[in-house]
N, C-alpha and C positions, 0 to 999 in steps of 0.2 A: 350412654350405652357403652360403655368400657365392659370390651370383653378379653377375655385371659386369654393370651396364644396360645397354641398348640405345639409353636415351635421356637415359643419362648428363650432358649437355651440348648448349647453343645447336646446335652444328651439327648433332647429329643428328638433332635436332626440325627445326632447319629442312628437312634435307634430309626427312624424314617427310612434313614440310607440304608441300613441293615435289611430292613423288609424289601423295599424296592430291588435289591440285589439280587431277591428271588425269583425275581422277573427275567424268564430271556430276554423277552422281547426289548429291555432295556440296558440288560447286560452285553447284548449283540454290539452295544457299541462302544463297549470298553477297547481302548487302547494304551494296553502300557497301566501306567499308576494313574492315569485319566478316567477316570468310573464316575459311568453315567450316573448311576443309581446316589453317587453323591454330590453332582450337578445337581441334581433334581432336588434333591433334597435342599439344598444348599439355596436352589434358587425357589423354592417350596417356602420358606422361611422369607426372605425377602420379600417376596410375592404375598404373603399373608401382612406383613409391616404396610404393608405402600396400601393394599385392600382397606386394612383400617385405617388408618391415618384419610384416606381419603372416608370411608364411612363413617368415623368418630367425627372428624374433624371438616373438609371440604362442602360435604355435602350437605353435612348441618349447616354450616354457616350461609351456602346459598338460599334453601329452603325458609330460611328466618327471614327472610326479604330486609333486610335493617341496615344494608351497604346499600351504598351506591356506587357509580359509573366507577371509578378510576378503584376499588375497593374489591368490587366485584371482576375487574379486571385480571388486580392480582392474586387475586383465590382462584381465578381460572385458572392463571399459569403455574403458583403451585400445584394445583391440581396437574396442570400436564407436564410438568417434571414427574410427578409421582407415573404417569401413565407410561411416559418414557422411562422409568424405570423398570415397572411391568414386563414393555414391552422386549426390555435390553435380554433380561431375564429369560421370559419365553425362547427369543434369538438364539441367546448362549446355549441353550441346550437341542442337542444332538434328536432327541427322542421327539421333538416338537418340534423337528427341521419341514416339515409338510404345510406346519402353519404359514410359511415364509413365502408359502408354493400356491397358498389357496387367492382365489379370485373371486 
């Protein structure tokens, strides 16, 4: 199941960041040379890496049942490196500070 990113490459983030820019509602938190619009982007890309990487790769390898104990151990915790990566991502950005808020 290799699928082609979307945000493969510089240009497609920039042009990402270029449209998000159109957005108040994410421009409202630009400070200075610090633009959200290309946080987002930026962590947009990332966030798609660690997505597949865990779908190509983690979660196949659980569902095939053919590890065992100490094997399947450590495909979990790749896996939640990849999740803490996710997560760092959502964090770092400004526009998605509410997630950090929700219970």
């Amino acid at each position: 199941m290799s699928v082609q990113r979307l945000l493969g490459d510089a240009e497609a983030v920039k042009a990402l960041a270029i449209s998000l820019s159109k957005c108040p509602e994410i421009t409202k938190f630009d400070k200075g040379e610090d633009k959200e619009a290309w946080v987002l982007a930026h962590a947009f890309s990332d966030l798609e890496e660690s997505f597949l990487k865990f779908l190509e790769h983690h979660l196949p390898a659980l569902t095939q049942g053919q590890m065992e104990g100490s094997e399947i151990n450590n495909l979990l915790l790749d896996a939640g490196e990849e999740f803490r990566h996710i997560i760092y991502h959502i964090k770092n950005t400004k526009f998605y500070k509410y997630i950090d808020n929700a219970e």
